[in-house]
GUSEPA-352212 format. One record per residue (C-alpha): residue number from 1; residue in three letters; x, y, z. Coordinates in steps of 0.02 Angstrom, whole numbers. Layout:
# GUSEPA-352212
[NUM "ALA" [X Y Z]]
...
***
This chain:
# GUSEPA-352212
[1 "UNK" [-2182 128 701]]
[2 "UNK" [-2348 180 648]]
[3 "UNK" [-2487 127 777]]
[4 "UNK" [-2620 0 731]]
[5 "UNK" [-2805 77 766]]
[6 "UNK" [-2903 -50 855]]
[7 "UNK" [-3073 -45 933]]
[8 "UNK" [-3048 -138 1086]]
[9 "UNK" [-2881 -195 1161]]
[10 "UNK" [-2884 -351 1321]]
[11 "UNK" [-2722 -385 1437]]
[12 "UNK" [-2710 -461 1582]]
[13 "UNK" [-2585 -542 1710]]
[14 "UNK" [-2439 -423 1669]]
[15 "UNK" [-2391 -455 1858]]
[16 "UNK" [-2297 -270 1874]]
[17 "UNK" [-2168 -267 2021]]
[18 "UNK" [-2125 -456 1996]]
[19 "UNK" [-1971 -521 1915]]
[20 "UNK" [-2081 -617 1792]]
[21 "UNK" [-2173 -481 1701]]
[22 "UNK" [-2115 -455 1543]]
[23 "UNK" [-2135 -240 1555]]
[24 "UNK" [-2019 -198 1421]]
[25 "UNK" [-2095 -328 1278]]
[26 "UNK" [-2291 -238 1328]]
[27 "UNK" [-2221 -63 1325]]
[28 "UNK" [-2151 -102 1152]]
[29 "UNK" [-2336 -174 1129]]
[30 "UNK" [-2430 -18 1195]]
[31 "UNK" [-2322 96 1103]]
[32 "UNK" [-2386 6 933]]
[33 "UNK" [-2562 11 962]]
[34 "UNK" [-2703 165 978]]
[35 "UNK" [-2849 56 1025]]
[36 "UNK" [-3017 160 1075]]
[37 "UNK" [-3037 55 1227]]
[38 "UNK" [-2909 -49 1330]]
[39 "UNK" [-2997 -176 1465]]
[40 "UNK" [-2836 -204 1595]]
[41 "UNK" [-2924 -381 1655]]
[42 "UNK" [-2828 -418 1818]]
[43 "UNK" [-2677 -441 1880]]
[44 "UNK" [-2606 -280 1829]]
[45 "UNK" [-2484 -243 1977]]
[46 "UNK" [-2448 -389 2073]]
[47 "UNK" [-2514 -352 2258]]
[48 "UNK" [-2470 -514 2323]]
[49 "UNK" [-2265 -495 2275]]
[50 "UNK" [-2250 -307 2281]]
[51 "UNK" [-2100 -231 2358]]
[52 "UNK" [-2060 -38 2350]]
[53 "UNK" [-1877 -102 2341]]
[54 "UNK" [-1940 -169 2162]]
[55 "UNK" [-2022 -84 2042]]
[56 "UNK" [-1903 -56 1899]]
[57 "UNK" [-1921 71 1761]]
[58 "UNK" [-2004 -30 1634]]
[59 "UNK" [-2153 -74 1747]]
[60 "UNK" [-2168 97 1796]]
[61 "UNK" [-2151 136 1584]]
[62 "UNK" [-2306 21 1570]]
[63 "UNK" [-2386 126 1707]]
[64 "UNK" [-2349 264 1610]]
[65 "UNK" [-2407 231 1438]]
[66 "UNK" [-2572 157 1485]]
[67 "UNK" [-2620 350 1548]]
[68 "UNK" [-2534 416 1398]]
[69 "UNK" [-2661 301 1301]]
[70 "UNK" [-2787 381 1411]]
[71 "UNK" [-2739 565 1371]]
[72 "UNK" [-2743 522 1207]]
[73 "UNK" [-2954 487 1208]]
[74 "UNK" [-2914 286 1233]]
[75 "UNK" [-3085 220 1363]]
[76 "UNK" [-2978 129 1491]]
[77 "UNK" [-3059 -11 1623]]
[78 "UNK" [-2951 -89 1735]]
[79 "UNK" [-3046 -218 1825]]
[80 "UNK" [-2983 -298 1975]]
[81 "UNK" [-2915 -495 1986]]
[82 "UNK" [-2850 -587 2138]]
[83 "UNK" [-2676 -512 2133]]
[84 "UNK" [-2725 -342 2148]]
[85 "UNK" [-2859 -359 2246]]
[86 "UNK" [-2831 -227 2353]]
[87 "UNK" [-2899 -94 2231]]
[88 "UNK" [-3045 -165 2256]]
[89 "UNK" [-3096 -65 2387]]
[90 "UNK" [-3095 97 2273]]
[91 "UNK" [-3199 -4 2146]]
[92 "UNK" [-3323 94 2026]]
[93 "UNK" [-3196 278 2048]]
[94 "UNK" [-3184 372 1906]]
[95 "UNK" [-3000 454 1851]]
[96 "UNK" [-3041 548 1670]]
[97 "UNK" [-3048 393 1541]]
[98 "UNK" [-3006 287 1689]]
[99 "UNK" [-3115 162 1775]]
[100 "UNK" [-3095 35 1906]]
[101 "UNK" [-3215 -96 1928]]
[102 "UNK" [-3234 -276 1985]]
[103 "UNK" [-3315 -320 1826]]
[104 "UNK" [-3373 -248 1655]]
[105 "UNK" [-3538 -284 1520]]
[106 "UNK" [-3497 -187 1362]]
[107 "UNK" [-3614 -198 1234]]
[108 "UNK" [-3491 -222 1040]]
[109 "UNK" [-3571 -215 873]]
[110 "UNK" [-3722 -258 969]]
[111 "UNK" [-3655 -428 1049]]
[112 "UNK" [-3667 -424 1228]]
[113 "UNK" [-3488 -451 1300]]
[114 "UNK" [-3456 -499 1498]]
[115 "UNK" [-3287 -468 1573]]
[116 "UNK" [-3218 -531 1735]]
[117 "UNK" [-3040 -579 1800]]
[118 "UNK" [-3101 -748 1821]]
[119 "UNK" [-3052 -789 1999]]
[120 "UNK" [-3203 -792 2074]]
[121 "UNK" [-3214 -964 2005]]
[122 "UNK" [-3045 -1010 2078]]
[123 "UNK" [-3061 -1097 2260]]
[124 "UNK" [-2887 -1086 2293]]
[125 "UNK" [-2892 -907 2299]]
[126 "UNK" [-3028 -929 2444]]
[127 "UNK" [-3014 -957 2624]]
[128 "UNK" [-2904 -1070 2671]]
[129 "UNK" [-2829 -1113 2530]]
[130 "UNK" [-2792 -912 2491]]
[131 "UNK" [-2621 -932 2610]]
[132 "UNK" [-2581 -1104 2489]]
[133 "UNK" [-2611 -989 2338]]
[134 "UNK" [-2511 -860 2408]]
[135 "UNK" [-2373 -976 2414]]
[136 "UNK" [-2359 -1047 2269]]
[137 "UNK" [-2374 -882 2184]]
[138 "UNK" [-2207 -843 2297]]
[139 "UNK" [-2128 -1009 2237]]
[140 "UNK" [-2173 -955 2071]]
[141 "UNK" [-2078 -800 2081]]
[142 "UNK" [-1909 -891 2141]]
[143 "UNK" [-1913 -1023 1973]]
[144 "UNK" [-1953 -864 1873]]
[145 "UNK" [-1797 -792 1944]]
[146 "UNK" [-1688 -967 1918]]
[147 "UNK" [-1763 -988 1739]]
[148 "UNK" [-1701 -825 1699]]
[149 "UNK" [-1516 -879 1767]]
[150 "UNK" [-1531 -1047 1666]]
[151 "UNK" [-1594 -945 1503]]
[152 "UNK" [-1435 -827 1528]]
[153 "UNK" [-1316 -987 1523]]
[154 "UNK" [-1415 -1052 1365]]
[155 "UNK" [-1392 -883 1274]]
[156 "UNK" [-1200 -894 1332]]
[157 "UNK" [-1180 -1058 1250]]
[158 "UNK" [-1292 -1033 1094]]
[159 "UNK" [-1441 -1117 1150]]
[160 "UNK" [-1623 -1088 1151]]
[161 "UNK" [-1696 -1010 1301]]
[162 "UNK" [-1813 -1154 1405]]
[163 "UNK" [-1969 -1114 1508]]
[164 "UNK" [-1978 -1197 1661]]
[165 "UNK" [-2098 -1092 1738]]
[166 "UNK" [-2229 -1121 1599]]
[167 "UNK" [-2226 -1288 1614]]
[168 "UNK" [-2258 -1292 1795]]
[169 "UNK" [-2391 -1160 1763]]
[170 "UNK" [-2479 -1282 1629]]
[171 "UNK" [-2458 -1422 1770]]
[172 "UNK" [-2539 -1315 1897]]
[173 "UNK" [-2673 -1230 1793]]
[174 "UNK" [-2730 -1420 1726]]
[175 "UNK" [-2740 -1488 1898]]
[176 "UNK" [-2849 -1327 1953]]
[177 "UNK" [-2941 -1329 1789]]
[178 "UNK" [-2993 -1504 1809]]
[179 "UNK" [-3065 -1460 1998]]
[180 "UNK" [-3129 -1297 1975]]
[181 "UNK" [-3157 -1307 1805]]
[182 "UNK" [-3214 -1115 1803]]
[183 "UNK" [-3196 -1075 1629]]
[184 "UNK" [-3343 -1190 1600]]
[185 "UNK" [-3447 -1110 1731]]
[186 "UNK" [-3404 -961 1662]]
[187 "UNK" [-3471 -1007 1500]]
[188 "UNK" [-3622 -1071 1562]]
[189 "UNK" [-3678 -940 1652]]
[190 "UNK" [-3652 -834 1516]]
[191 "UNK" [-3756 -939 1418]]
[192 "UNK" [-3902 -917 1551]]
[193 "UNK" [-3875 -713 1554]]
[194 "UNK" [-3887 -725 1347]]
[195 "UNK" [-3707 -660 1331]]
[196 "UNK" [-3632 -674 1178]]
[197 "UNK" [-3455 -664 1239]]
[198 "UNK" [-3359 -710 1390]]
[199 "UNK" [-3186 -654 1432]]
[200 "UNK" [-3068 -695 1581]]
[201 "UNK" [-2890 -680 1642]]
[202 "UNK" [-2836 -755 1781]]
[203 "UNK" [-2754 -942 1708]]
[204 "UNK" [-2623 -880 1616]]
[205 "UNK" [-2703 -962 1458]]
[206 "UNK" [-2724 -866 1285]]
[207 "UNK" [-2902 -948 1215]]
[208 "UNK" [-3033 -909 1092]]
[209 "UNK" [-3171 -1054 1103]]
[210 "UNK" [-3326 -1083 1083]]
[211 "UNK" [-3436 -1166 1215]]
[212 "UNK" [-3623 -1233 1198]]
[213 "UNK" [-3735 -1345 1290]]
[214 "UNK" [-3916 -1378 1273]]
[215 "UNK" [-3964 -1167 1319]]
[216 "UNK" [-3874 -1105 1174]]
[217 "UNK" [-3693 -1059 1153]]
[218 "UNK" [-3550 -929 1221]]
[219 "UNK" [-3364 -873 1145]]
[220 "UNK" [-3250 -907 1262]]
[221 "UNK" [-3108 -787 1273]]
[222 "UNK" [-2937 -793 1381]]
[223 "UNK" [-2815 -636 1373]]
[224 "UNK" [-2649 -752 1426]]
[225 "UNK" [-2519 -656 1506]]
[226 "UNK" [-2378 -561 1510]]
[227 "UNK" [-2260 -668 1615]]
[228 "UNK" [-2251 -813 1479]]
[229 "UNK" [-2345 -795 1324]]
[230 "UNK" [-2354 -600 1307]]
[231 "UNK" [-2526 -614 1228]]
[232 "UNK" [-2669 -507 1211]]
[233 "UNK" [-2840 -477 1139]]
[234 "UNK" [-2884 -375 1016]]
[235 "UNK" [-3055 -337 922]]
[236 "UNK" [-3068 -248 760]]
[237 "UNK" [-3173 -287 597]]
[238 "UNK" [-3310 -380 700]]
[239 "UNK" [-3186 -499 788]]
[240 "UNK" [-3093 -557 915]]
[241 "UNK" [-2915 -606 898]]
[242 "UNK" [-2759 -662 992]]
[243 "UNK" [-2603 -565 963]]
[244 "UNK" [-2454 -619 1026]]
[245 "UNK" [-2283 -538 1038]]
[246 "UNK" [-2162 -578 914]]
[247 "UNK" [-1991 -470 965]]
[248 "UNK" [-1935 -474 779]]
[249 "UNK" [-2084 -371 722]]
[250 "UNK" [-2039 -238 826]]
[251 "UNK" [-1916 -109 774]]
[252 "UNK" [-1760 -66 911]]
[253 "UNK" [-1861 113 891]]
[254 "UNK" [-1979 69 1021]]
[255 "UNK" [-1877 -28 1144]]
[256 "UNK" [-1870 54 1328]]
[257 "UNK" [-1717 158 1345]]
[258 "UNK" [-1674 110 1526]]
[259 "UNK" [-1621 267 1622]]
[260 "UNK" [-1630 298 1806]]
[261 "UNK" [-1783 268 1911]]
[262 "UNK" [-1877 395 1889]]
[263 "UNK" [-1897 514 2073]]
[264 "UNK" [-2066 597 2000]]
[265 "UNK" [-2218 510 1968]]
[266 "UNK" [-2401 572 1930]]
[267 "UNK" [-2528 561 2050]]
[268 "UNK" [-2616 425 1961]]
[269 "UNK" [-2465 312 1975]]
[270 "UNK" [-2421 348 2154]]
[271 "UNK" [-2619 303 2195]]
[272 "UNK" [-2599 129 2098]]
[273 "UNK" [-2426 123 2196]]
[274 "UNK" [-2466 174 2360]]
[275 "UNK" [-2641 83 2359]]
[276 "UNK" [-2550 -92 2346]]
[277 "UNK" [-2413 -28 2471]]
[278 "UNK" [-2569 -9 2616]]
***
């Protein structure tokens, strides 16, 4: 497959060393794409769920071809969310065409563009709540794990697969929404800074909308995820648009050949890794 030039490539939420993460489908994705910036917007490697005991080869694959992108000449940011918080400790470091940071102004065909996870405007990630968070995002990972058992009983008896984990997501994310509502505060602080663009992570919710009040007006932009909606961002021709995963576009060429784990990493992945592992 030939790869697709972009300018400037958003993911977030890909959740590596959960069950839910959909590795092989964003491998396939990476593989496809030679965009001269990738923005890794939270969420990368799940610090909350990780266990050395899992971290298949297809999460450490995506590990792998975002630093291929990188030796390539691809500008990588990966900017810290809630779930990988950890990192945030080595925040502003500099590894060749990689950068880790909290958040991240880039000035695009002269619009002024503000990236954040987005859970800074989330209270249940905060104080108390933070433990309630912290278990839900564990009760999350057991109905991503029965959802998976009920789609392989579908698939046995010719059905079509069900999501019962993006339904309670929606549930949960319009309840916190409606309380927190950060993605307007988001906006509107934009709006005072004079931003022309806004992205977050964080809600699991692919969105491209604008947002004005009486100072003027922001694009709102949400990456989704690659748990449910395998979705991304991608800029090119003076424009933001959503791209989302399609498995039939995507020739058997690129799909993960699934071979042992792999006993030698680079010192780049064992520092992602071994930073979460602390």
């Amino acid at each position: 497959m030939e790869k697709r030039p972009i300018d400037v490539v958003v993911l977030s939420d890909v959740h590596l060393g959960t069950y839910g993460s959909r590795a092989k489908e964003l491998v396939n994705y990476l593989k496809s794409i030679q965009p001269n910036i990738l923005i890794l917007n939270g969420d990368i490697i799940d610090g909350w769920q990780f266990s050395k005991r899992y971290f298949p080869q297809a999460h450490i694959a995506v590990i792998k071809e975002i630093f291929n992108l990188a030796s390539k000449g691809t500008r990588v940011f990966y900017i810290t969310g809630n779930h990988d918080e950890l990192l945030r400790r080595y925040s502003d470091i500099q590894l060749g065409n990689l950068t880790l940071t909290d958040k991240l102004v880039l000035e695009i065909d002269g619009k002024m563009t503000w990236i954040f996870h987005g859970d800074v405007f989330d209270n249940t990630t905060k104080g108390g709540a933070r433990f309630i968070a912290k278990l839900g995002s564990t009760g999350y990972a057991a109905l991503i794990l029965l959802n998976k058992s009920i789609n392989h009983l579908l698939k046995l008896l010719g059905r079509d697969r069900v999501s019962l984990s993006k339904s309670v997501m929606a549930s949960v994310n319009k309840a916190v929404t409606k309380i927190n509502d950060f993605e307007t505060i988001a906006a509107e602080l934009a709006i005072e800074k004079k931003y022309d663009y806004v992205l977050c992570g964080h809600i699991h919710q692919p969105s491209i909308r604008t947002v004005e009040n009486k100072n003027g007006k922001v694009t709102y932009l949400n990456s989704g995820d690659w748990v449910e909606h395998c979705t991304a961002l991608e800029y090119k021709n003076n424009q933001w648009t959503l791209f989302e995963y399609k498995e039939e576009n995507f020739a058997p060429a690129t799909a993960i050949e699934m071979k042992p784990a792999l006993t030698v990493l680079s010192d780049e992945i064992h520092f992602y890794i071994n930073s979460l592992a602390i």
